[in-house]
C-alpha positions in Angstrom: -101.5 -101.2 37.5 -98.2 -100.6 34.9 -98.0 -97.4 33.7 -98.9 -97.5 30.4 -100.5 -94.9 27.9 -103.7 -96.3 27.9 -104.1 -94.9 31.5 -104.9 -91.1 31.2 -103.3 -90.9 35.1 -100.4 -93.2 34.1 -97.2 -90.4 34.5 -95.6 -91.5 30.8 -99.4 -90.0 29.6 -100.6 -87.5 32.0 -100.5 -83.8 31.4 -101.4 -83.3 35.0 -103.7 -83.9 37.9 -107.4 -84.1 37.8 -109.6 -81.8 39.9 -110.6 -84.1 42.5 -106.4 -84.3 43.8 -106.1 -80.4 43.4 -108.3 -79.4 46.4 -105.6 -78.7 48.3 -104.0 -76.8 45.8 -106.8 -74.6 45.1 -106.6 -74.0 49.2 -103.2 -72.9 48.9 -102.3 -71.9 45.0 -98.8 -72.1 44.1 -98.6 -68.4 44.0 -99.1 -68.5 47.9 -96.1 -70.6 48.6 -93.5 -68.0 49.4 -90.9 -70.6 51.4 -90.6 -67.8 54.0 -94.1 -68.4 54.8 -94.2 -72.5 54.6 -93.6 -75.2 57.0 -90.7 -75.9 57.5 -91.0 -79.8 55.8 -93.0 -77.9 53.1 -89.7 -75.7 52.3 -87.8 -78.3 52.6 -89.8 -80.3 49.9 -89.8 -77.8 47.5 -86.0 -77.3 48.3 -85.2 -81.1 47.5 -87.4 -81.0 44.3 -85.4 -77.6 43.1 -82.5 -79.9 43.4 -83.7 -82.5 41.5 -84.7 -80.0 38.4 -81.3 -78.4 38.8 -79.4 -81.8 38.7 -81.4 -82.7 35.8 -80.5 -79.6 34.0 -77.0 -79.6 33.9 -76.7 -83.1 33.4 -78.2 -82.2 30.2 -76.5 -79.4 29.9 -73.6 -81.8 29.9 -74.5 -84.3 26.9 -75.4 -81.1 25.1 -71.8 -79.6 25.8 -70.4 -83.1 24.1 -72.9 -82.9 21.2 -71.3 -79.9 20.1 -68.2 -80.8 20.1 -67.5 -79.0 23.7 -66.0 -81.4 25.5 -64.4 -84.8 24.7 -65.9 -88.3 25.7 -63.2 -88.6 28.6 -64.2 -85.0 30.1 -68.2 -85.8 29.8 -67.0 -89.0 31.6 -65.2 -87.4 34.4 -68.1 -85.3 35.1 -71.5 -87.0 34.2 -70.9 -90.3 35.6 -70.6 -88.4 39.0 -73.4 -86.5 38.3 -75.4 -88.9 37.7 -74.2 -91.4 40.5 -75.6 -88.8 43.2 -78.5 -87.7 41.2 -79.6 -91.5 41.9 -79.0 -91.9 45.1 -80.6 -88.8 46.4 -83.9 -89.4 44.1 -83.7 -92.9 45.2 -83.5 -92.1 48.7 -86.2 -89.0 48.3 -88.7 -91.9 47.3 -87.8 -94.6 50.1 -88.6 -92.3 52.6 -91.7 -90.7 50.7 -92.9 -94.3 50.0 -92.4 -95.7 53.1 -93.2 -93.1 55.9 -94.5 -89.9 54.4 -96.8 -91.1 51.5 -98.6 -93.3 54.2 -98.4 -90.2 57.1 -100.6 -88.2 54.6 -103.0 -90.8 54.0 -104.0 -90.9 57.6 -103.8 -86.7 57.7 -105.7 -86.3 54.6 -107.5 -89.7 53.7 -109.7 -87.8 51.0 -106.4 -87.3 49.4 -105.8 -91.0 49.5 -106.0 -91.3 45.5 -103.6 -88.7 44.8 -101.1 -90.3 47.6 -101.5 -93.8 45.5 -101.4 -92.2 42.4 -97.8 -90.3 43.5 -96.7 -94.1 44.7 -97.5 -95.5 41.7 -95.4 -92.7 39.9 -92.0 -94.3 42.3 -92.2 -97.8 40.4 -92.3 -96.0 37.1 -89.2 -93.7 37.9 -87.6 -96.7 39.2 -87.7 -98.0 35.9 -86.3 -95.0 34.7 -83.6 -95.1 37.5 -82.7 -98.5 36.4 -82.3 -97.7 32.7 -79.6 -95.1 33.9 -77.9 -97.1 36.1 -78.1 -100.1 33.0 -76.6 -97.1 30.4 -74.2 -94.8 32.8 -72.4 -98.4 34.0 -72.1 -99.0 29.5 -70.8 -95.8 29.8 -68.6 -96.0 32.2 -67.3 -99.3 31.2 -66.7 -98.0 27.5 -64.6 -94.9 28.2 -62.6 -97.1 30.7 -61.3 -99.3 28.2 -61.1 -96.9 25.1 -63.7 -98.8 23.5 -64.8 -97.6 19.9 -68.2 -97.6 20.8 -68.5 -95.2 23.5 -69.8 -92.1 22.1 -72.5 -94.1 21.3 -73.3 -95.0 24.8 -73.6 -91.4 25.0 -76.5 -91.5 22.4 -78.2 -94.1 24.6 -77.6 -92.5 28.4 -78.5 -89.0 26.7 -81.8 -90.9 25.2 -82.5 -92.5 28.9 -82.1 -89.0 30.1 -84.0 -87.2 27.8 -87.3 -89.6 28.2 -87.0 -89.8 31.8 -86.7 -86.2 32.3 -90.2 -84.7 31.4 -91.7 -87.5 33.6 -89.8 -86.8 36.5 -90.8 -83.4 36.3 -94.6 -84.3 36.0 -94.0 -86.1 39.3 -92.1 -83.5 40.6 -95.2 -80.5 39.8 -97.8 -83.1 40.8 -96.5 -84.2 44.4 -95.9 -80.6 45.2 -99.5 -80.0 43.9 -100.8 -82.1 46.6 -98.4 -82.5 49.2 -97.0 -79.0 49.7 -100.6 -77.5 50.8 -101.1 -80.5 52.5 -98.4 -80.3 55.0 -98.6 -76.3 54.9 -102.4 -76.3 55.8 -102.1 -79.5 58.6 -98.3 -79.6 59.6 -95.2 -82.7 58.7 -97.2 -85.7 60.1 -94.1 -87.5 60.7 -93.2 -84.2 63.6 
């Protein structure tokens, strides 16, 4: 199913999850989740996912920097095309290995959860098409401020636009896996070891 708006569940539309994927949750609320008190997989979930927010953050901090006349095109260059190079790879990599090994680990743990896993899955092919449209506009980038081309703050524009819709879906994912899989592997333990 493609995520579109016409799906309440779809991650471009959702506000968050329904009841029936929160049981977990309401186990273990948020509030519980000291990390000193977590698994150990759990802690390091929650550790990766800071990461991601933080990334996201400063890269917008970055294109907000040059919108204000901050920094220069060559200086945003020299530090968001970096950024944004390891952003990918490790969310890319976060969602190979929740895809293939964990997402399927916790449907055998949990199958009542089995929704929520799909759901979460489902959320990895619509970031992918986010990861793809900043790969597509940080490579224009890239390619414009190599050759001094006149055109390249407004590849700026468009990477800045990529970022700024992909962000607040990210995030959703972000809240809504740790919604169901942090309880999960606090209250039954990693199923992968």
């Amino acid at each position: 199913m493609s995520d579109t708006h016409d799906d309440p569940l779809a991650l471009a539309s959702r506000t968050g999850l329904p009841p029936e994927f929160l049981y977990l949750r309401d186990a273990l609320p948020r509030e519980r989740w000291s990390t000193g008190g977590l698994h150990p997989t759990a802690r390091r979930w929650l550790h990766m996912h800071g990461g991601f927010r933080a990334h996201q953050a400063e890269m917008g901090a970055m294109v907000d920097a040059w919108r204000r006349d901050q920094v220069d095109i060559r200086s945003l260059h020299r530090s968001l095309i970096p950024a944004l190079q390891q952003y990918l790879q490790h969310l890319d990599g976060h969602h190979r290995i929740e895809s293939g090994h964990y997402f399927p680990a916790l449907q055998q743990l949990e199958p009542r959860i089995a929704g929520g896993i799909d759901l979460l899955d489902r959320d990895h092919e619509a970031i992918h098409a986010h990861i793809e449209a900043m790969v597509r506009t940080g490579r224009a980038l890239h390619e414009a401020v190599a050759v001094g081309a006149a055109d390249a703050g407004d590849r700026v524009e468009r990477l800045a636009d990529v970022l700024d819709l992909a962000g607040p879906q990210l995030t959703r994912h972000l809240d809504d896996e740790e919604d169901i899989v942090i309880p999960l592997i606090a209250l039954r333990g990693d199923p992968l070891g």
